[in-house]
N, C-alpha and C positions, 0 to 999 in steps of 0.2 A: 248787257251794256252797263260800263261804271262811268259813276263821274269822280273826275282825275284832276288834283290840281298840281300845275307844274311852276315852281316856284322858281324862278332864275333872273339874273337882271338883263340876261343877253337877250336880246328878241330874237336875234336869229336864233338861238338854242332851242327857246321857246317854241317858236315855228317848227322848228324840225321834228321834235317831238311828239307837240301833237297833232302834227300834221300823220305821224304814224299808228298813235295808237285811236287818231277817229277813221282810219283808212280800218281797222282792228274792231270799230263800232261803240268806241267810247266814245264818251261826252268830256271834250276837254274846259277847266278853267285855267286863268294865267294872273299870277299873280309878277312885280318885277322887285319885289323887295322881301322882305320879311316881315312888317309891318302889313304891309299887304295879306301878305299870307296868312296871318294870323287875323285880322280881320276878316278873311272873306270864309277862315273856318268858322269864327266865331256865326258869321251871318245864313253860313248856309250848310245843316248841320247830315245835309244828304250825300255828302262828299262820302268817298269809299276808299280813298288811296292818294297819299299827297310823295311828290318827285319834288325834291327839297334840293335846293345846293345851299352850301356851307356860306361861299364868300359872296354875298349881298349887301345891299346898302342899306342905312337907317336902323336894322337889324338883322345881325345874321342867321345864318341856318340851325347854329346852336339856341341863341336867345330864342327861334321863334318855335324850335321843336320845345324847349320847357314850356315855352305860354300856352302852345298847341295841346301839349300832354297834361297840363293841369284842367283842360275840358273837352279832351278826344280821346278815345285810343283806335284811331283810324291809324291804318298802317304807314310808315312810313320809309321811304326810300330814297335815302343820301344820298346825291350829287358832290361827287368830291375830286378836285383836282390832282392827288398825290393819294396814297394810300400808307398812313402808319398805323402802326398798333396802338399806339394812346390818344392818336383820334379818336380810333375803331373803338374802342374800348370805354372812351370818354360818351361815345355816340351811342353805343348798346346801354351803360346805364342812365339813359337820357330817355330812352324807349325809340332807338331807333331798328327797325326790323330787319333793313337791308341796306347793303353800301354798292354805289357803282361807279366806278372811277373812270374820270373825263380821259383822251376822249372813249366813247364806247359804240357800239355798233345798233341805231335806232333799232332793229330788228330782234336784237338782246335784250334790248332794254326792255321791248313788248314783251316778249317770252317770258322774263324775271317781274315783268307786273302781273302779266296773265295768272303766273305760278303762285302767287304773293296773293292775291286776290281770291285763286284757290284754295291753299290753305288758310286765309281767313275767312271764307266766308261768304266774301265777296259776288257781287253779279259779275258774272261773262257770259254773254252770251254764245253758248257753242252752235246754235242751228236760225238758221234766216230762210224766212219763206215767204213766198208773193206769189198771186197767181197761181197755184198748182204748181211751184218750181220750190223745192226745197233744198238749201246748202247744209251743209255740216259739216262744221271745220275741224273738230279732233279727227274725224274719222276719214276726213276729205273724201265725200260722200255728194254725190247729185242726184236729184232724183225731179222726172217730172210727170207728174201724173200718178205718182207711184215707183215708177219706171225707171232703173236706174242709167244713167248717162255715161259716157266715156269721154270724159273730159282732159285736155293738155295741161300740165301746171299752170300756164297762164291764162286759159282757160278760165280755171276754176276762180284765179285770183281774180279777173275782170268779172266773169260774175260775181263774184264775192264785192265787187267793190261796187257795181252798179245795185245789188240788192242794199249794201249798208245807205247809197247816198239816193234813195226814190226819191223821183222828184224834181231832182236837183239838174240842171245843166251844167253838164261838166264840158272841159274844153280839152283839147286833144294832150293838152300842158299837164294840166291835171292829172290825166287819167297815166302818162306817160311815168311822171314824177311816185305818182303812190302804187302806180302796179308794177311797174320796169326799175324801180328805185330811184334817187339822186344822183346815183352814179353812172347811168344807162345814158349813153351820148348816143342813140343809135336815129333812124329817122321816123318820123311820128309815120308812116305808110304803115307801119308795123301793126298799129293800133286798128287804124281799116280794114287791115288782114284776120288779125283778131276777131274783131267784129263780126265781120260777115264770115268767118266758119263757125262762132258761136250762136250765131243769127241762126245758122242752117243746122244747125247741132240741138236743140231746144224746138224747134220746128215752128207750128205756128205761133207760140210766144215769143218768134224772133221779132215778131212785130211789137211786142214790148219796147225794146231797144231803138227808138227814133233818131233818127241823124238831123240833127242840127246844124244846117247849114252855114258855114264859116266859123264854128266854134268846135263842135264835137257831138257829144251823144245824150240825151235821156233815157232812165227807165223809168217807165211807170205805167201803171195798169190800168186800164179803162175801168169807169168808173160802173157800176151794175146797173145793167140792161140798156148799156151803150154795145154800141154793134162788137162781135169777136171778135179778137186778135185778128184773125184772117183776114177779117176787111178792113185792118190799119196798114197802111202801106209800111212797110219797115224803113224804110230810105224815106218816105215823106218825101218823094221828089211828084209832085203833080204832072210832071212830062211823063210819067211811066219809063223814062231812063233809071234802070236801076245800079246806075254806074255808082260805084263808089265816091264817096267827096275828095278829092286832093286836098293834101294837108294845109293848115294856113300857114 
């Protein structure tokens, strides 16, 4: 896991980002200026990869990559609207490491940080495990108990997303948005479906995955020498109806 700052003045943009690369199991920061940016490397020197755009306010992508480069050499990766040569070129002896030009595909942009982060150095985490459930995402690998799984691509991804977010209550919006993408108009029942073959696919750890009634799902793991998965209801429906929830 890295932490990531993404420097733009758009919120949506911002949002969008790193809304993908913490679905990826970073740790995102958000800066809306240049000034900002350059302040928040100065203050927190744990940063591993900063997502820069060019046209900002109070100071731009250039001013804050010089301030940034006279006390980091954390990588860095352009946000730029147009793409020329004596930008590019202006921006590589500036100490810029990579360029991506707007708009680009959130999904790219992970891949080209993940990559960037590999050749420098960088933390990524490639394996997540909870429970006796282990994931591995270069190898896109399941394993429980040892025991390897056969999993559907989306499958893999909903686990992959409920292991990055333990803990947390997610809502069916959520889970739809960063597993199915921005682009996925389709109907949240999909996710229920999901669910419950993953539930039944994992076996007794399907009781890990708790359904939250009118919102979506948790994962998380009883805590040691609380009773086993088996005797956590998985649906958490106290009527012993184990009907699935309809969507909200």
């Amino acid at each position: 896991m890295a932490r990531i700052l993404i420097a733009d003045d758009e919120a949506r943009m911002r949002k969008l980002v790193r809304d993908f690369l913490a679905r990826d199991g970073h740790t995102v920061l958000e800066a809306s200026d240049g000034e900002e940016a350059v302040n928040t490397v100065l203050g927190d020197h744990r940063i591993d990869l900063i997502l820069l755009d060019v046209m900002m306010p109070k100071m731009d992508g250039w001013e804050a990559l010089s301030a940034i480069r006279a006390v980091s050499k954390v990588p860095v990766i352009m946000l730029t609207a147009k793409s020329e040569e004596q930008d590019e070129l202006k921006g590589f002896s500036l100490g810029v490491d990579e360029y991506v030009t707007k708009p680009f595909s959130p999904k790219i942009l992970v891949a080209r940080v993940n990559a960037l982060l590999r050749r420098t150095g960088g933390d990524v985490q490639e394996t997540l495990s909870a429970g006796g459930i282990e994931l591995n995402k270069s190898a896109h690998l399941v394993t429980v108990d040892g025991k390897p799984l056969d999993l559907s691509v989306k499958e893999f991804e909903l686990l992959q997303f409920f292991l990055e977010h333990q803990g947390m209550a997610l809502s069916r919006e959520v889970i739809l948005n960063h597993v199915w993408n921005y682009n996925y108009y389709g109907d949240a029942r999909t996710i229920d479906t999901h669910v419950k073959k993953l539930r039944s696919k994992i076996g007794e750890k399907g009781a890990y995955i708790s359904t939250i009634w009118g919102l979506g799902y948790k994962f998380e793991i009883p805590q040691e020498n609380n009773s086993s998965p088996a005797d956590h209801a998985s649906g958490d429906n106290p009527s012993g109806d184990n009907k699935e929830q309809e969507p909200v």
